[in-house]
N, C-alpha and C positions, 0 to 999 in steps of 0.2 A: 411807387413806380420810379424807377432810376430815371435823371435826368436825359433826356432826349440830344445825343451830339449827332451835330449839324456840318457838315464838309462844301463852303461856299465855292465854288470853282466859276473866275474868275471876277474880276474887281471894277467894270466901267460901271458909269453913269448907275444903272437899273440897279447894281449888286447894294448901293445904299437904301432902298427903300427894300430890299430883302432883307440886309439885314438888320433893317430900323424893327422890323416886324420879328425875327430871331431873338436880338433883344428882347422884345418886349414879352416872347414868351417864356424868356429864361433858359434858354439852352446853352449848349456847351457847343462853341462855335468855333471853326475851323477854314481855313482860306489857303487858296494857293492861284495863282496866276503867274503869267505872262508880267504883267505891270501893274503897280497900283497894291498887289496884295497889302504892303507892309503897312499902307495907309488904313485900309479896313481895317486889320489886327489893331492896330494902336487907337482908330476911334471906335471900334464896338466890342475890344477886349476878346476878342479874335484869336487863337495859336496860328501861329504864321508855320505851312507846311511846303515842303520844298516844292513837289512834283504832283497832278492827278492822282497816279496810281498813289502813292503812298498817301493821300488826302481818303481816300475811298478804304483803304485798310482801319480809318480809324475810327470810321463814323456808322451811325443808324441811317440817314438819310443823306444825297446827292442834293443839292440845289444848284444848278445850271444855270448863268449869265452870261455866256460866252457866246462870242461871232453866232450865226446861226448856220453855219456850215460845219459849224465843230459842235454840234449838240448830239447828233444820231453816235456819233463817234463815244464820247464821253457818257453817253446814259448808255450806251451799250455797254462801256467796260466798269459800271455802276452796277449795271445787270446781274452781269455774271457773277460779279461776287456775294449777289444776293441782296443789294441794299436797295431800298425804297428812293423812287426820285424826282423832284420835283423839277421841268422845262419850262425856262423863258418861253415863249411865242418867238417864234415858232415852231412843233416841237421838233421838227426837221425841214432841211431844203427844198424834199420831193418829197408827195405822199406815199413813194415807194419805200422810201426809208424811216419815214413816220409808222407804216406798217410793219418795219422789219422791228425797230423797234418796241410795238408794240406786243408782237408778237413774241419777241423775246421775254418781256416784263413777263405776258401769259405762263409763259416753261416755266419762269423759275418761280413765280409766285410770287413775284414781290411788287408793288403800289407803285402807277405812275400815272405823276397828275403834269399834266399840261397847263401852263399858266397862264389862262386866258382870264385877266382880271377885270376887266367889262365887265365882266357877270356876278363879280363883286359892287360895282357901283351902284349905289342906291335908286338913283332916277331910272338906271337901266331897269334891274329886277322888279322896281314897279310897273316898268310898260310891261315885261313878262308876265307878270300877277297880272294885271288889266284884262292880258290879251285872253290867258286863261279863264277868267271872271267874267267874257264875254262885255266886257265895259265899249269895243267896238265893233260889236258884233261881229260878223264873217267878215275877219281878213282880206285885204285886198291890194294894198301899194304898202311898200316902206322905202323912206329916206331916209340915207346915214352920209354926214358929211366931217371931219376929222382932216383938220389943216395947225399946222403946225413951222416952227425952224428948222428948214433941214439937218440933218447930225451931221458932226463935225469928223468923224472917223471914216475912213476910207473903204471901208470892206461891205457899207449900206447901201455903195453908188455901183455895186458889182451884185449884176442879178445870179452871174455864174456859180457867187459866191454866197448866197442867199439872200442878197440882201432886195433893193428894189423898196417903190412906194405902197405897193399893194403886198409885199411880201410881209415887209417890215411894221407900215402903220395901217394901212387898211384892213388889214390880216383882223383886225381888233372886230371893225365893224362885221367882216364877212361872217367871224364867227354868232355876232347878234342877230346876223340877219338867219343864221340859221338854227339858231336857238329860238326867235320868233315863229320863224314859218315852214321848216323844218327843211330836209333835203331839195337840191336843186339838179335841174332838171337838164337848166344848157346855162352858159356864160357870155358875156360879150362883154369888151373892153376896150379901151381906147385909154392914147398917154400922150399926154402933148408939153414939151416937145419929147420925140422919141427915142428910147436908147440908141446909142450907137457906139459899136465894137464893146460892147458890156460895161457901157460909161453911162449909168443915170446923169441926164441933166440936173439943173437946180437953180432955179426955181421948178417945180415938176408937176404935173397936176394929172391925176386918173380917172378914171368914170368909169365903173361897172356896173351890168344889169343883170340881176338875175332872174333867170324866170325857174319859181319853183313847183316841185310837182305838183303840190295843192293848185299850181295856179295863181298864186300869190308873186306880184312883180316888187323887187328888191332895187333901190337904184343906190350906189356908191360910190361918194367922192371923196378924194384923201388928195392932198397937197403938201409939198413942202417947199415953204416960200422964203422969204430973206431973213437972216439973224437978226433977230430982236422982235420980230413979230410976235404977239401972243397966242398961244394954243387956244381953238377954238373944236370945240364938236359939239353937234346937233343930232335928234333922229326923231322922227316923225312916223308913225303907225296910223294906217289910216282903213276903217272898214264899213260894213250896210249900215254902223250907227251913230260912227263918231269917231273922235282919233287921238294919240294920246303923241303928245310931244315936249322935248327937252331942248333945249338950248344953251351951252353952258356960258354964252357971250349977255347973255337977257339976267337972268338969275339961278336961285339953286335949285329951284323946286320945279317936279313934273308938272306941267298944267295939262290937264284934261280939257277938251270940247267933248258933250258926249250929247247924246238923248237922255234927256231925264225923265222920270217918272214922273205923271203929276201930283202936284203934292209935295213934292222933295224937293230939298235945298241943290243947288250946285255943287258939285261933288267936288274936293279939292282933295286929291291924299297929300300921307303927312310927308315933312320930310324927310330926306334920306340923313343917316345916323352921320354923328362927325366920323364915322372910327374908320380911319385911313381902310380903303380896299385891298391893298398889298395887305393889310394886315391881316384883313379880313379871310380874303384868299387862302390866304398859308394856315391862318386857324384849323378853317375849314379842314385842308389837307392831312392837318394833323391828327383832328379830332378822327376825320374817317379811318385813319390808321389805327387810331385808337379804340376806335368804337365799332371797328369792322363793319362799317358805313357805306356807300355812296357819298363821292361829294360832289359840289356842283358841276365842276367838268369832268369828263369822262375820254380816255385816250381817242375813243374813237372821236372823239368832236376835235381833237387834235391833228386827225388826220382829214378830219373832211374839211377845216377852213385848209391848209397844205393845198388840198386837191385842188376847190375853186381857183387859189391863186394860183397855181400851176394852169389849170385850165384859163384863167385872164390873161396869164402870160401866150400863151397859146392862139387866145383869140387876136390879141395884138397883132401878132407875129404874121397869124393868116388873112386880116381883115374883116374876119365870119364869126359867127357864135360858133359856142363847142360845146357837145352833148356831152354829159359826165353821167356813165353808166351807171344805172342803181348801187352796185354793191362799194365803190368809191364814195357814195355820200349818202353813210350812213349816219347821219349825226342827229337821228330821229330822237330830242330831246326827253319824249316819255319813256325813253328806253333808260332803263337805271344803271348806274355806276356799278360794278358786282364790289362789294367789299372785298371779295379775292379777288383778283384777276382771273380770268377763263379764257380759255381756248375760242370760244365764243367771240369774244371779244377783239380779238388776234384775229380774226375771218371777216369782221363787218364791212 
């Protein structure tokens, strides 16, 4: 099989742990940006290309690290030319345009994975395994908590622009919480203190509840607090048996409370692999390209976390929960990835 070339569009912060993971699969890698490109090119052996379009004439696959207001933009004109594309989170501003373009990937037929890397994290996909394994019996609350330094680039403090605390880093959790307990049913939100004239504060802090249709209550907090603070997340699953929780401020390892059988030892699972989740992630993506697969995320899971956060922004705005009609939050995780793209999928 010919070597796999790679077209990195654009160069901040994220674009290194893409292409730390690029490297490491041996492709033939390609960069263009705004700022920053010539650096990538020089430390990961990169071709420095002038402009987008001529980045996309040269390559098999799009990878996308740009503003998230320029992402629908850029994987559409990836689209058309028929290349395979992989999106930062989130995979657009609105989930009207997360559906445009999924529905475009559908026409032409070619792979788009949304890069929602939680679901690469090892402790994460254990509580998923657990919840499955019925390790807490019938689901019933979950807590997810992700507090961090807020970013230093201007374009995250403007919701108009995509960015915002629930756009940007809670967007992570919303998608776990709907990987756990599947589509959601209303949203309520709350941000203190509040935007104003499309100015994220900072220090910042969010809280949103989901209630999903199972009936399963979702609670989410994300913050962004003073430079130098260290990144903290949490998330706790809790059901009729037992509950399964992570803390990344305690240690590395899931610990489980659960009902035990009698007879049996405490149940400890193992831990999660060293092998970086970006890396993981993009494997993955590749391989399903490869292997005409499913892979972990699926477009439509990229458009239903979109939605929620549009709808938290929404609830803010009005003071009220806001109902998210069935077909907007389809991100019913037993539903499979299609190794093509379908029309299907473009509709959910």
């Amino acid at each position: 099989m010919s070597t796999l070339t790679v077209g990195l569009i654009g160069a901040g912060g994220i674009s290194r742990v893409h292409a730390d993971a690029w490297r490491a699969l041996g492709v033939r890698g390609y960069v263009t940006s705004l700022d920053g490109a010539e650096e990538i090119a020089a430390e990961y052996g990169f071709e420095l290309v002038a402009d987008v379009d001529a980045l996309i004439e040269l390559v098999d696959l799009v990878d996308i690290v740009t503003p998230s207001s320029t992402h629908a933009d850029f994987a559409l004109r990836a689209i058309a030319r028929g290349r395979d594309v992989i999106c930062e989170k989130p995979l657009a501003a609105t989930a009207e345009a997360a559906a445009e373009v999924t529905a475009a990937a559908a026409r032409a037929g070619v792979r788009l994975f949304p890069a929602h890397v939680v679901r690469y994290m090892g402790e994460y996909a254990q509580i998923k395994a657990g919840i499955e394994a019925g390790r807490v019996g019938e689901l019933a609350v979950q807590r997810f908590s992700r507090a961090g330094s807020a970013p230093q680039t201007g374009w995250f403090f403007s919701e108009r622009a995509g960015g915002g605390v629930i756009r940007d880093l809670m967007i992570h959790d919303i998608d776990q919480a709907l990987w756990f307990a599947g589509p959601v049913a209303s949203v309520y939100a709350v941000q203190n203190p509040p935007t104003v004239d499309d100015r994220v504060p900072a220090p910042v802090t969010a809280h949103v509840v989901l209630t999903h249709r199972n009936g399963v209550l979702s609670h989410l907090h994300a913050s962004w607090v003073q430079p130098g603070m260290p990144f903290r997340t949490s998330v706790e699953v809790a059901g009729s048996a037992g509950r399964l929780r992570y803390d990344s401020a305690e240690d590395h390892t899931l610990r489980t409370d659960a009902v035990v059988p009698e007879g049996d030892a405490d149940y400890l699972p193992p831990m999660s692999p060293e092998e970086s989740p970006y890396y993981a992630e993009i494997a993955d993506f590749v391989a399903a390209i490869r292997e005409g697969r499913a892979a972990r995320v699926a477009p439509a899971d990229g458009i239903a976390a979109v939605a929620v956060a549009e709808a938290a922004y929404a609830s803010i705005a009005s003071g009220s929960a806001v109902a998210l009609p069935g077909e907007t939050t389809a991100a019913d995780s037993t539903a499979p990835d299609p190794a093509a793209p379908a029309t299907e999928e473009a509709t959910r």
